[in-house]
C-alpha positions in Angstrom: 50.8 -1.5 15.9 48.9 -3.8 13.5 46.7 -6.5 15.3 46.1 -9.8 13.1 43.0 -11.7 13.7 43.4 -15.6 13.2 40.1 -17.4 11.8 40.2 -21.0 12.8 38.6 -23.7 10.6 37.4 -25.5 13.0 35.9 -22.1 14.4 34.1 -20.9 11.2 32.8 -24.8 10.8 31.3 -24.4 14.1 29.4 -20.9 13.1 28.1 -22.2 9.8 26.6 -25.7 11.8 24.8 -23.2 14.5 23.4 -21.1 11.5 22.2 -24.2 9.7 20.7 -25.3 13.0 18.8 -22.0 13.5 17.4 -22.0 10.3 16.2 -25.7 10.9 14.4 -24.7 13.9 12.9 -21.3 12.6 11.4 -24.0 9.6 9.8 -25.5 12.8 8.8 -22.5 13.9 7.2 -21.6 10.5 5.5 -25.5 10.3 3.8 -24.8 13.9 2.1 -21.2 13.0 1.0 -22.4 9.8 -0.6 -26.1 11.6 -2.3 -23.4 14.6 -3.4 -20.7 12.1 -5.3 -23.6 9.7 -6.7 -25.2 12.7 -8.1 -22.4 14.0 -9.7 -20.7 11.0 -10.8 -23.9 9.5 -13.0 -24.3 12.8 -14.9 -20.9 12.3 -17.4 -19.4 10.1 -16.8 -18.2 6.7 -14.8 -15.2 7.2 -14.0 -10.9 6.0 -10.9 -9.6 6.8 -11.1 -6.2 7.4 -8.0 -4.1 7.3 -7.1 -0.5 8.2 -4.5 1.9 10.6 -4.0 1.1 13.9 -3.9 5.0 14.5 -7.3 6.0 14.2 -9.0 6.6 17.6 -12.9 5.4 18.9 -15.4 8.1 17.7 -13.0 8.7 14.8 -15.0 8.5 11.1 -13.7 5.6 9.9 -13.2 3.4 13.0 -17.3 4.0 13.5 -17.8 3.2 9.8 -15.5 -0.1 10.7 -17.4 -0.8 13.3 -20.6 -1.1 11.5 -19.4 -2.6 8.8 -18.0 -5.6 11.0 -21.9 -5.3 12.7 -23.2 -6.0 9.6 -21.0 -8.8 8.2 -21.7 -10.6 11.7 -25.4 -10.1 11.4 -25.3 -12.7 8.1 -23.3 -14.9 9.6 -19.6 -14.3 8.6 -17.1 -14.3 11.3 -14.6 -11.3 11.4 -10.4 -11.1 11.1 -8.6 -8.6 11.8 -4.9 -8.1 12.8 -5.8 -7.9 16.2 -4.5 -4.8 17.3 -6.0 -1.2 18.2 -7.2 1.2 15.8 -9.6 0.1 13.2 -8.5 -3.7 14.0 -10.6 -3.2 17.2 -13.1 -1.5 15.3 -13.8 -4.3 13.1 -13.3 -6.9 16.6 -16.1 -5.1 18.3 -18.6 -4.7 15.8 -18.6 -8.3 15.4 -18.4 -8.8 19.5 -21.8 -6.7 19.4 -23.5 -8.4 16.7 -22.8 -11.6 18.7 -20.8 -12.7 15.5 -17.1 -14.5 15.7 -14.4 -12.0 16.4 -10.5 -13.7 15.6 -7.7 -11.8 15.7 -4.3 -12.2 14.0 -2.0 -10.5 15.8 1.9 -10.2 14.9 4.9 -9.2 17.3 6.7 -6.1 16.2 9.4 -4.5 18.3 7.1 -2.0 19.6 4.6 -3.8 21.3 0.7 -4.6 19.7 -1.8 -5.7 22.2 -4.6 -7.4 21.3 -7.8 -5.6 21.7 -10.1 -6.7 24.2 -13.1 -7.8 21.7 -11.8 -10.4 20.0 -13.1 -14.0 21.2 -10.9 -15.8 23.9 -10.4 -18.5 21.9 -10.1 -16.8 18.6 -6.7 -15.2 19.3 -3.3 -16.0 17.7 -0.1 -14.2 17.6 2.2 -14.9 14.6 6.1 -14.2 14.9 6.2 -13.7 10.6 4.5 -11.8 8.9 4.0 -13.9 5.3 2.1 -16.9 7.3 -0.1 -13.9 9.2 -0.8 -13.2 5.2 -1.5 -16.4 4.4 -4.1 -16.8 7.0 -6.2 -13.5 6.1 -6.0 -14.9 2.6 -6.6 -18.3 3.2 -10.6 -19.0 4.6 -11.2 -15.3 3.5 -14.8 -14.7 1.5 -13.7 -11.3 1.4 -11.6 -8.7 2.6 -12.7 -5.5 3.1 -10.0 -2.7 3.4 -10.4 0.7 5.1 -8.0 3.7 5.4 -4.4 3.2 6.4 -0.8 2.8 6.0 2.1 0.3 4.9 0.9 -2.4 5.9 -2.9 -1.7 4.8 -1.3 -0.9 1.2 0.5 -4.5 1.7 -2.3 -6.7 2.4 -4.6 -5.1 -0.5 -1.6 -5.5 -2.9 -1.2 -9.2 -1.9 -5.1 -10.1 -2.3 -5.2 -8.3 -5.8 -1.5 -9.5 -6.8 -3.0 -13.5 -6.1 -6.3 -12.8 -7.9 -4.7 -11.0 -10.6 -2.3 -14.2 -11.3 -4.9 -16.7 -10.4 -3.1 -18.0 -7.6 -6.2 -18.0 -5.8 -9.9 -17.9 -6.6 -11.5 -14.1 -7.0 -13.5 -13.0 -3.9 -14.2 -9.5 -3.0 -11.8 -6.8 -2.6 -12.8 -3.8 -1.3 -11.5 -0.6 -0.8 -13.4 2.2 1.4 -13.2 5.5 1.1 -12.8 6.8 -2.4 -11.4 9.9 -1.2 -9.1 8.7 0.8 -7.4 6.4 -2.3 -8.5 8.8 -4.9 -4.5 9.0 -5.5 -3.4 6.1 -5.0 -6.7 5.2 -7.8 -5.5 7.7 -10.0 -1.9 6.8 -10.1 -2.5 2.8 -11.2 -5.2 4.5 -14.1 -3.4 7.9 -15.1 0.2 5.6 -14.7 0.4 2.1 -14.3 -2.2 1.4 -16.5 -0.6 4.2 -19.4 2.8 2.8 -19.1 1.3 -1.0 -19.6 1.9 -2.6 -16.4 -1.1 -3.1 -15.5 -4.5 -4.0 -17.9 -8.1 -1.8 -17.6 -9.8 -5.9 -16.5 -6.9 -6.0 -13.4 -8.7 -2.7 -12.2 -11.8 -5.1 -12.1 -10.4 -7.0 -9.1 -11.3 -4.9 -6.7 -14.0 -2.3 -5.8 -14.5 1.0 -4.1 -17.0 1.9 -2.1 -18.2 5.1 0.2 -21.4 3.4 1.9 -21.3 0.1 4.4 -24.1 -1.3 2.9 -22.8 -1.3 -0.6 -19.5 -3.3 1.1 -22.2 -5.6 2.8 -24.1 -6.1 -0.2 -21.3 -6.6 -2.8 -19.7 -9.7 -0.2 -23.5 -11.4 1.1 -24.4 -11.1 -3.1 -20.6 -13.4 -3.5 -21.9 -15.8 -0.6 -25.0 -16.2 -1.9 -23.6 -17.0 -5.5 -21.2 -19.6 -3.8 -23.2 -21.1 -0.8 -20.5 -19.4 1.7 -23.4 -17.8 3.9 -27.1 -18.7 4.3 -28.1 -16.6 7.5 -29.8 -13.6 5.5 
């Protein structure tokens, strides 16, 4: 026995108006984490986002190396993003909590849940609902960004800063990957590849940097604030 399933006009008018009306409120949405995420970056220092896996533990190699890399950006006066979670997010939140420096965090909900580690400022703490404005605001008052070991969504935001340099959608600062190691392949497959095949030129391999030492990340970002009159606590 066949069942037939009537659609009413009326009905299917009804779904597309609550759809539209979503959609106008999720705009809304979009508006207010845009208007909270400039007003709150706008108010601090000039700021390094440092990226890198929310897996890796305290003690562990690179959240120590995080860690005083963040001390040392504090110390000359930049304040500190990072996506204000665990791993070596809190890392780079705690190193600028001990040099007494700015400490915001841009956290995101996910359907597993991220806390916000404990060493980012009080007031310095913001939780975004979508991801691209969260990207917009790492880019946005950035002087640098400094990114460290990690996964999908490490890959993502290095990709983005490069991707806007590259098409001068936003004005050069420094990009800098730690570890060489650690992105030897990832390295070898945009020279040995991209590069080979044409998609990508020998000057966009320019845009970034790779480093193995924190002072050579300090250096190469308090050198670019120098040049622009970003920082002047040295």
């Amino acid at each position: 026995m066949s069942t037939t399933i009537n659609h009413s006009p009326n009905n299917d008018r009804l779904s597309v108006l609550e759809a539209r009306q979503r959609d106008i409120w999720r705009i809304f949405k979009i508006m207010s984490e845009f208007v909270d995420g400039f007003d709150l970056l706008s108010r601090s220092a000039p700021a390094v986002s440092i990226f890198g896996s929310a897996r890796m533990k305290p003690g562990s190699k690179y959240y120590e190396l995080t860690r005083q890399i963040a001390f040392e950006l504090a110390k000359t006066g930049y304040a500190i993003v990072s996506g204000g979670g665990g791993g070596l997010m809190e890392a780079a939140n705690r190193g600028a909590k001990e040099a007494g420096g700015e400490s915001i965090g841009l956290n995101i909900e996910l359907p597993f849940e991220q806390r916000p580690n404990e060493y980012i400022d009080p007031d310095k703490l913001m939780t975004f609902q979508h991801f691209f404005v969260r990207k917009v605001m790492f880019v946005k008052y950035a002087q640098g960004f400094v990114v460290m070991p990690g996964g999908y969504g490490t890959v993502d935001e290095f990709s983005e800063a490069i991707t806007l340099i590259q098409t001068q959608k936003t004005k050069g600062f420094p990009v800098i990957l730690m570890g060489s190691k650690y992105w030897e392949k990832m390295l070898s497959w945009m020279k040995d590849t991209a590069m080979a095949e044409g998609c990508i030129s020998a000057e966009d391999l320019k845009i970034f940097n790779v480093c193995d030492e924190p002072a050579e990340v300090v250096q190469i970002i308090k050198d670019f604030g120098i040049r622009h009159g970003y920082v002047t606590n040295f």
